[in-house]
C-alpha positions as CSV (number, residue, x, y, z in Angstrom):
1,X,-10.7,14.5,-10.1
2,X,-11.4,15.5,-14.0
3,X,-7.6,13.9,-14.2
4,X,-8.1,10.4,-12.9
5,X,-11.4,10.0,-14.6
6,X,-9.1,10.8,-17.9
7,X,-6.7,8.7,-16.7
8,X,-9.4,5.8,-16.3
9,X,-10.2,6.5,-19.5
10,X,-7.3,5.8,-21.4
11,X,-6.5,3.0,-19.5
12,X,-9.6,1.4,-20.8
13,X,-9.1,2.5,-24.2
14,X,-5.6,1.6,-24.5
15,X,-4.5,-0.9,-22.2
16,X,-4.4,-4.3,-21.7
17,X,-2.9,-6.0,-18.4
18,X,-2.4,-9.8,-18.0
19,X,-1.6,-11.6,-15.1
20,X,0.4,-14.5,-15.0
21,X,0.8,-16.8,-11.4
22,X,3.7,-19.0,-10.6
23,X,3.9,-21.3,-8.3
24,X,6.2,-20.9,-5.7
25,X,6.3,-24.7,-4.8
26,X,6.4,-25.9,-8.4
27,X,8.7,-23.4,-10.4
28,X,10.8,-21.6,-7.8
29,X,13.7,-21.5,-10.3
30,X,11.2,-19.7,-13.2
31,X,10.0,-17.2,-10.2
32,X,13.4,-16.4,-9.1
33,X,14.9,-15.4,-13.1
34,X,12.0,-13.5,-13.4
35,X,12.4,-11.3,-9.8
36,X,16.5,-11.5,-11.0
37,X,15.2,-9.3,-14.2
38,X,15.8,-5.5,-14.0
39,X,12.4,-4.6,-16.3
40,X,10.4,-7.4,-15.8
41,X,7.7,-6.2,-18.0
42,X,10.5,-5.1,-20.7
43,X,11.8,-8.7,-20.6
44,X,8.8,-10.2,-21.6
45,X,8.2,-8.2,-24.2
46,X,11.3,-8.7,-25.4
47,X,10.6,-12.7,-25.2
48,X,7.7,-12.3,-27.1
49,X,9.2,-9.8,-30.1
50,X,11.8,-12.4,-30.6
51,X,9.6,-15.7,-30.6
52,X,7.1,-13.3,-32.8
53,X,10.5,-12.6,-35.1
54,X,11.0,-16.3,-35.1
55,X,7.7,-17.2,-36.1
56,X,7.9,-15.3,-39.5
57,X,10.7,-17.3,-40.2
58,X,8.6,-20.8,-40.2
C-alpha cells in the first residue's frame, strides 16, 4: 500500500497528462497515422521538439 500512495505521489509531483480527442467522423485519416505510430507518445514529443527547434530559428 506504502508503494502506490508513493507512486500517487510522484505522479502528482511530476506528471502532467493531456488528453487530446479526435473525431472519428471528421479526421479519420489523422486518427489512423496516429494508431499507425509504434510510440505514440514518443512521436508527439518528437513533433513538438522539432516545431520547438524551429521556433528558435524565427
Amino acid at each position: 500500500m506504502a508503494n502506490m500512495e508513493y507512486l500517487n505521489k510522484y505522479e502528482k509531483d511530476n506528471l502532467r497528462q493531456i488528453r487530446l480527442k479526435i473525431n472519428r467522423k471528421t479526421e479519420p485519416e489523422l486518427l489512423e497515422w496516429i494508431e499507425k505510430q509504434e510510440n505514440i507518445q514518443g512521436y508527439i514529443k518528437r513533433l513538438i521538439l522539432e516545431d520547438m527547434d524551429k521556433g528558435k530559428d524565427r
